[in-house]
The first five atom37 places (N, CA, C, CB, O) and aatype in JSON, in Angstrom:
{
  "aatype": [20, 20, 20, 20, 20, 20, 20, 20, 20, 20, 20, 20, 20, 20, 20, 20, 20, 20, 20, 20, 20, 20, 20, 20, 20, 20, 20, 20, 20, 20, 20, 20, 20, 20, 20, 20, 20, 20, 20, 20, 20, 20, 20, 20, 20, 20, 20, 20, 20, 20, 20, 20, 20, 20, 20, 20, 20, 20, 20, 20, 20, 20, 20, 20, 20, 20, 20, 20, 20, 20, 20, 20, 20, 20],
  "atom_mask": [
    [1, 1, 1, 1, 1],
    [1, 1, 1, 1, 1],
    [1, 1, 1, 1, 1],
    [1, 1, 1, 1, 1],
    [1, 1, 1, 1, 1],
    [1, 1, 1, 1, 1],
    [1, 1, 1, 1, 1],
    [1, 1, 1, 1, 1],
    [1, 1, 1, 1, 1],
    [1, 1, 1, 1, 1],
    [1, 1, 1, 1, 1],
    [1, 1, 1, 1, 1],
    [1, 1, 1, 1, 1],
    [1, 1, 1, 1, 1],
    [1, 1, 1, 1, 1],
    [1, 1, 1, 1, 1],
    [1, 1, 1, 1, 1],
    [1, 1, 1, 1, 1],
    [1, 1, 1, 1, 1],
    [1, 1, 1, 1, 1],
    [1, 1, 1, 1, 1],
    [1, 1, 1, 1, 1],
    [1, 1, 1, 1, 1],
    [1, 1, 1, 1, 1],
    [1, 1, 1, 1, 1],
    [1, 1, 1, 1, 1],
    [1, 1, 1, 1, 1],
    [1, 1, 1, 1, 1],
    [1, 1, 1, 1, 1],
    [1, 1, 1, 1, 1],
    [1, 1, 1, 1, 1],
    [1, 1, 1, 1, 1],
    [1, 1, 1, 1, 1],
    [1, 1, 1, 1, 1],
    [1, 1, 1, 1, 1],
    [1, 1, 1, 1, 1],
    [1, 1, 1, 1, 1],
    [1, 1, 1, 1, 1],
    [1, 1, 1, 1, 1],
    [1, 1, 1, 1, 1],
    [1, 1, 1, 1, 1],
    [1, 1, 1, 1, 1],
    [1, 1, 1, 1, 1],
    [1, 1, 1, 1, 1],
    [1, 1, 1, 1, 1],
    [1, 1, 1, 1, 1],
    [1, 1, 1, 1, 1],
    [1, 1, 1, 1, 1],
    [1, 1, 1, 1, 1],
    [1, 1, 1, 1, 1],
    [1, 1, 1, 1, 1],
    [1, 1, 1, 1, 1],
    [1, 1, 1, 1, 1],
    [1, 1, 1, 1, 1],
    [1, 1, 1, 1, 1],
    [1, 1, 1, 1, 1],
    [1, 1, 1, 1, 1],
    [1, 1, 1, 1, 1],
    [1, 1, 1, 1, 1],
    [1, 1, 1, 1, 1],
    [1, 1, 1, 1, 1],
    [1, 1, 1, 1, 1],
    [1, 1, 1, 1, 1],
    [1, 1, 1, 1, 1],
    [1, 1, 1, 1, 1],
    [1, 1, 1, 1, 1],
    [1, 1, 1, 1, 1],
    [1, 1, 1, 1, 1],
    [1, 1, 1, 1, 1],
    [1, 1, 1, 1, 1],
    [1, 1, 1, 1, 1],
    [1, 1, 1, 1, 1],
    [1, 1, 1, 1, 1],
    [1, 1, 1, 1, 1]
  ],
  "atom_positions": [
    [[0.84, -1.18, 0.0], [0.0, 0.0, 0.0], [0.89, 1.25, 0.0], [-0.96, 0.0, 1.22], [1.97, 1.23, 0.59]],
    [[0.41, 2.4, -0.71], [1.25, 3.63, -0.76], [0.31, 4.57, -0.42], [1.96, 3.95, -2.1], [-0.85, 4.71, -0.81]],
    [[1.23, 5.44, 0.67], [0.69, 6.25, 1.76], [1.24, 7.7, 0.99], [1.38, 5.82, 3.51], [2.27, 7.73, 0.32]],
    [[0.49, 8.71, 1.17], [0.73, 10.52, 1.06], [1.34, 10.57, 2.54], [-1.02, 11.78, 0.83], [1.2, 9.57, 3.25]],
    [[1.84, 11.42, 2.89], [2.63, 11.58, 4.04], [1.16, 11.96, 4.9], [4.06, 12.84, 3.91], [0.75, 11.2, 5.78]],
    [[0.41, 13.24, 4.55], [-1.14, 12.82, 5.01], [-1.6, 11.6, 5.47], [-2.0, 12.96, 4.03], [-1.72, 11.51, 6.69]],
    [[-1.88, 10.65, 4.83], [-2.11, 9.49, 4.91], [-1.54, 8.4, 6.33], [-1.62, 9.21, 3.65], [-2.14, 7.78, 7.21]],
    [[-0.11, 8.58, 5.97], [0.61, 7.89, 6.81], [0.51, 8.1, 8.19], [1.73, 8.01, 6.5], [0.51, 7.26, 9.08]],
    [[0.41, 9.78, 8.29], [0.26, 10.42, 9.53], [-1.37, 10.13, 10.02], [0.67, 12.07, 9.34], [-1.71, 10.52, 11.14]],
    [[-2.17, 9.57, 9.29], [-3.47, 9.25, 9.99], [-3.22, 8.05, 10.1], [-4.81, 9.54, 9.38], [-3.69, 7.64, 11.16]],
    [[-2.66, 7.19, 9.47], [-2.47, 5.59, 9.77], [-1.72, 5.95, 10.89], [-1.67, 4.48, 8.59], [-2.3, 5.17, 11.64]],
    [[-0.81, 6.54, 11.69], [0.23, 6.43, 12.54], [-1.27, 6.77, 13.66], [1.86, 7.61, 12.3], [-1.66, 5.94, 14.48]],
    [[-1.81, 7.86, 13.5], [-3.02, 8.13, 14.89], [-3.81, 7.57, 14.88], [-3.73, 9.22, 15.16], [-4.64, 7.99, 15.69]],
    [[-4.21, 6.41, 14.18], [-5.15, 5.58, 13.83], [-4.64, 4.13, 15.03], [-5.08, 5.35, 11.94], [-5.39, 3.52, 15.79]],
    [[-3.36, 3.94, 14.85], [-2.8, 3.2, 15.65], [-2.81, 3.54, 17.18], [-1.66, 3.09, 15.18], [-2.9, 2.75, 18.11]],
    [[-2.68, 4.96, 17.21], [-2.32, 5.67, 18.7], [-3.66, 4.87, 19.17], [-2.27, 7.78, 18.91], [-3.73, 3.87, 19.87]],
    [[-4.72, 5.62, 18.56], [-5.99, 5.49, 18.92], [-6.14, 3.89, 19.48], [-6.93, 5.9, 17.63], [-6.37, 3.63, 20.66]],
    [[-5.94, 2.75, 18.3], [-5.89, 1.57, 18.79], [-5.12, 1.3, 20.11], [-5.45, 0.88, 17.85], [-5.83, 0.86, 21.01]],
    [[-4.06, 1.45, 20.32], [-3.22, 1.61, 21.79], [-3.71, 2.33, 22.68], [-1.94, 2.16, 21.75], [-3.84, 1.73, 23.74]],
    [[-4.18, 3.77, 22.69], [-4.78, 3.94, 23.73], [-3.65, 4.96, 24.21], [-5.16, 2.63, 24.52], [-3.39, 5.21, 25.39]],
    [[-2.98, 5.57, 22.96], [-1.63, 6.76, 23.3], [-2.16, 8.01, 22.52], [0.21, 6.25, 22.56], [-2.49, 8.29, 21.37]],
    [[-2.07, 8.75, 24.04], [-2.55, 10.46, 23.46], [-1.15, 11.49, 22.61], [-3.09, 11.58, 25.28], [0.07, 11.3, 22.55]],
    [[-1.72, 12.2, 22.26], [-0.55, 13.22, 21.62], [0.45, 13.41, 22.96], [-1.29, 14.99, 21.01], [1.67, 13.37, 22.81]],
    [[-0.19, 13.61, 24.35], [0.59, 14.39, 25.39], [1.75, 13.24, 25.56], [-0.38, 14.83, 26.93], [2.92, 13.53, 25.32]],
    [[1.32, 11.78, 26.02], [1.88, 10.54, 26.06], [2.87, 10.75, 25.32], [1.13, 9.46, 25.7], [3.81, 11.37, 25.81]],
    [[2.93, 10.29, 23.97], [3.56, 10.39, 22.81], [4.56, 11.28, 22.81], [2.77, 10.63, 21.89], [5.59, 10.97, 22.22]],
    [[4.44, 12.68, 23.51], [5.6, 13.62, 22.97], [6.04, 13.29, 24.11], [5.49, 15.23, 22.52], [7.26, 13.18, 24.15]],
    [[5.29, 13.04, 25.38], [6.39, 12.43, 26.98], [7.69, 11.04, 26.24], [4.75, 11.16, 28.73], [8.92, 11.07, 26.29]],
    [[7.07, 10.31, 25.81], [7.79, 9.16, 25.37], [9.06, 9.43, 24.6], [6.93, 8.37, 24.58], [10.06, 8.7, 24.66]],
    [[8.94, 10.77, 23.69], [9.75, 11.21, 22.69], [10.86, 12.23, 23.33], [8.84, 11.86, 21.58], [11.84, 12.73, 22.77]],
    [[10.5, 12.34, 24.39], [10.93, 13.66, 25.07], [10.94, 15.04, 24.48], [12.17, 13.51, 25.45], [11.9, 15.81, 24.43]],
    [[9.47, 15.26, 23.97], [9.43, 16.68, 23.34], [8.17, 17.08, 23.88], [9.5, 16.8, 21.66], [7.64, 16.55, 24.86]],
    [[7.65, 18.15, 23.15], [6.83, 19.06, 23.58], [5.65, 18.49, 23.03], [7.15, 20.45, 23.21], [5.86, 17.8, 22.03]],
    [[3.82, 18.62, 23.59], [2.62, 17.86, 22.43], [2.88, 19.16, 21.34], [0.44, 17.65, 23.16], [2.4, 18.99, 20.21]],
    [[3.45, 20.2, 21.55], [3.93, 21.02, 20.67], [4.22, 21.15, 19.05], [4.75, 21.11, 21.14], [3.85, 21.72, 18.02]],
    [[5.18, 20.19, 19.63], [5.88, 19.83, 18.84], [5.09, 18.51, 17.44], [7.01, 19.39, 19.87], [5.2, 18.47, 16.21]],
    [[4.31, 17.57, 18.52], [4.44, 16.49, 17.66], [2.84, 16.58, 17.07], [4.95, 14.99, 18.49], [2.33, 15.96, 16.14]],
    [[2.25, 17.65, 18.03], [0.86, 18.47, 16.9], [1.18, 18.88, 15.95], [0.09, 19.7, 17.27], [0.47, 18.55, 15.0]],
    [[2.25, 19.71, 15.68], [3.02, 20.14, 14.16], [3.36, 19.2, 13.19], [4.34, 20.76, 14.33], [3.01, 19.31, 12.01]],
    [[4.1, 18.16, 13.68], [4.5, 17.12, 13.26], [3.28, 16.37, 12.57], [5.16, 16.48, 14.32], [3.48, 15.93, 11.44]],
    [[1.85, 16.15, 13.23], [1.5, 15.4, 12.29], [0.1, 16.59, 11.63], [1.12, 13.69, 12.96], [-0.7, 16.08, 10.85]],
    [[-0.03, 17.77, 11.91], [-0.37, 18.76, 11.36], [0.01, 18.82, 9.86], [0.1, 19.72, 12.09], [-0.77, 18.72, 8.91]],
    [[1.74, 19.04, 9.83], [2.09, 19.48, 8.64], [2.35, 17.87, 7.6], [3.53, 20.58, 8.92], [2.55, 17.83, 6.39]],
    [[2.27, 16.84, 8.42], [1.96, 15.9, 7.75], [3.31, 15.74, 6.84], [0.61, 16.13, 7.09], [3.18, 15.44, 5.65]],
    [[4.77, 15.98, 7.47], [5.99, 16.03, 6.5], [7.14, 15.68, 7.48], [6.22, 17.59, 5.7], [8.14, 16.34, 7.77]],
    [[6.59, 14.06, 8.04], [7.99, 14.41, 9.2], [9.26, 13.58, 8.96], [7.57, 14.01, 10.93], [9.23, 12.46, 8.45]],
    [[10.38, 14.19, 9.36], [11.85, 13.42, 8.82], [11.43, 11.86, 9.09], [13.52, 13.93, 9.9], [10.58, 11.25, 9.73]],
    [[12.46, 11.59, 8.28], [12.85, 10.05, 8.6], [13.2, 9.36, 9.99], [14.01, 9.8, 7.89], [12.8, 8.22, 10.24]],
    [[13.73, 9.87, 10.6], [13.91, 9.88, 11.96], [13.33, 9.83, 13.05], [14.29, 10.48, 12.14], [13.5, 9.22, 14.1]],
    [[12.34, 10.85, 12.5], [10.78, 11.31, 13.6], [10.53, 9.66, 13.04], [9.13, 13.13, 12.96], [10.69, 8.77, 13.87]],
    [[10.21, 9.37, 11.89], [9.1, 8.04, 11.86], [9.07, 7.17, 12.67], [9.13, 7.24, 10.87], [8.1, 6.59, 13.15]],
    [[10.87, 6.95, 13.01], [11.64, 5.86, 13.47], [11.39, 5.97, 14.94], [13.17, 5.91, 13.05], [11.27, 5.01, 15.71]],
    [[11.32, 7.52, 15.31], [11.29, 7.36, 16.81], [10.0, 7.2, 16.78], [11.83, 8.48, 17.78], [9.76, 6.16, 17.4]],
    [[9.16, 7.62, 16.44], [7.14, 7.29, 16.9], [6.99, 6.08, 16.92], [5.75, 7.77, 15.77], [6.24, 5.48, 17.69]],
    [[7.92, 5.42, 15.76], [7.38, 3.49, 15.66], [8.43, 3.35, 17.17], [8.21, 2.07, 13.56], [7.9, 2.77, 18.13]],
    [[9.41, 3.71, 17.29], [9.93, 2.91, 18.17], [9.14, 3.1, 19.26], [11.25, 3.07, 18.4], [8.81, 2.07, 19.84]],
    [[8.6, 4.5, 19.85], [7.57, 4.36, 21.36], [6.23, 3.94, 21.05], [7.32, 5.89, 22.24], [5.34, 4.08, 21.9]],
    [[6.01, 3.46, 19.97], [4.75, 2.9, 19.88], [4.94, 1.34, 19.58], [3.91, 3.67, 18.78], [4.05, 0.6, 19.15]],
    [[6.59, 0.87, 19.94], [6.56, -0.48, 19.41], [6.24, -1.22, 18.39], [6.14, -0.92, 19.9], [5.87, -2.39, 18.3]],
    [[6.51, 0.04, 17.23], [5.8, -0.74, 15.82], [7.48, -0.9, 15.11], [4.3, 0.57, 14.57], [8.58, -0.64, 15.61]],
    [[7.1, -1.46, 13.69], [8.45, -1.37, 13.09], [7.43, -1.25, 11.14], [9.83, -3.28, 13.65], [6.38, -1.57, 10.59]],
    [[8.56, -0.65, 10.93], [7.93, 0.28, 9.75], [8.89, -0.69, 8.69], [8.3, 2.37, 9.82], [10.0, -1.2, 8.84]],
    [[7.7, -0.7, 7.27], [8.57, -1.7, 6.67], [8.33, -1.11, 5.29], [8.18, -3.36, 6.92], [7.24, -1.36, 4.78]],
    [[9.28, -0.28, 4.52], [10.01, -0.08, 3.14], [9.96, -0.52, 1.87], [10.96, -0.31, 3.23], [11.04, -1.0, 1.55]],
    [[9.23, -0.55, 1.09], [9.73, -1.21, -0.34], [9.61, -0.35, -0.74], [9.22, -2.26, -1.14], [8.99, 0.64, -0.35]],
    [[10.74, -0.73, -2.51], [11.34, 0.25, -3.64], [10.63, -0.71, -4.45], [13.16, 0.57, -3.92], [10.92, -1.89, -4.27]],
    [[10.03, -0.52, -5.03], [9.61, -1.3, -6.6], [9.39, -0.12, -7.8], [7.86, -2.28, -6.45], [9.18, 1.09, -7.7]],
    [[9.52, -0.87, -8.82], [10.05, -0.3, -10.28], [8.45, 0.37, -10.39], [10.69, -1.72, -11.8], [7.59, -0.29, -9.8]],
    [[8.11, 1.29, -10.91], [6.75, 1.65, -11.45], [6.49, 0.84, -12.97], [6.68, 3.41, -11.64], [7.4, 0.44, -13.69]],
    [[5.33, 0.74, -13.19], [4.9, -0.28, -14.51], [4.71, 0.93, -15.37], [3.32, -1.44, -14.38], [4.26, 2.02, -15.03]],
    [[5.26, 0.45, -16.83], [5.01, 0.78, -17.99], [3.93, 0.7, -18.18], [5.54, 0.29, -18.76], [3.41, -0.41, -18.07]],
    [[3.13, 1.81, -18.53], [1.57, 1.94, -18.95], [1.73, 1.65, -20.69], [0.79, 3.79, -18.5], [0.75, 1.52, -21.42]],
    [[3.3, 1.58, -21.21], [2.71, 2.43, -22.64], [3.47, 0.47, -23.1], [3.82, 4.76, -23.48], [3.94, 0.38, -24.24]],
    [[3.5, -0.59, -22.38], [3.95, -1.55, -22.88], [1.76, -2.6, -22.95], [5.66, -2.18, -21.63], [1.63, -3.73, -23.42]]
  ]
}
């Protein structure tokens, strides 16, 4: 499945929701501000890094594929 960074960021609170982790939680876990990680999924554009740390305090693990796009004109 391919996510808009929009997207991803509602699949990521979609999960919170399932767990039962608030924004305030979440930025305690991260050691930042709910400040901060309201922006974060506000602007819906967060580093690579941020991803890594949200999956890591939410105990998820985030999984990557590169595949070729298909020729429409074959």
């Amino acid at each position: 499945m391919t996510y808009t960074p929009k997207e991803l960021m509602a699949e990521i609170r979609r999960i919170m929701i399932l767990k039962d982790v608030q924004m305030k939680e979440l930025a305690a876990l991260m050691d930042t501000t709910q400040q901060n990680i309201s922006n974060i999924f506000r602007n819906a554009n967060p580093k690579y890094s941020t991803l890594l740390q949200i999956c890591e305090v939410l105990n998820l693990d985030m999984d990557i594929k590169f595949v070729d796009k298909k020729d429409d004109s074959e």
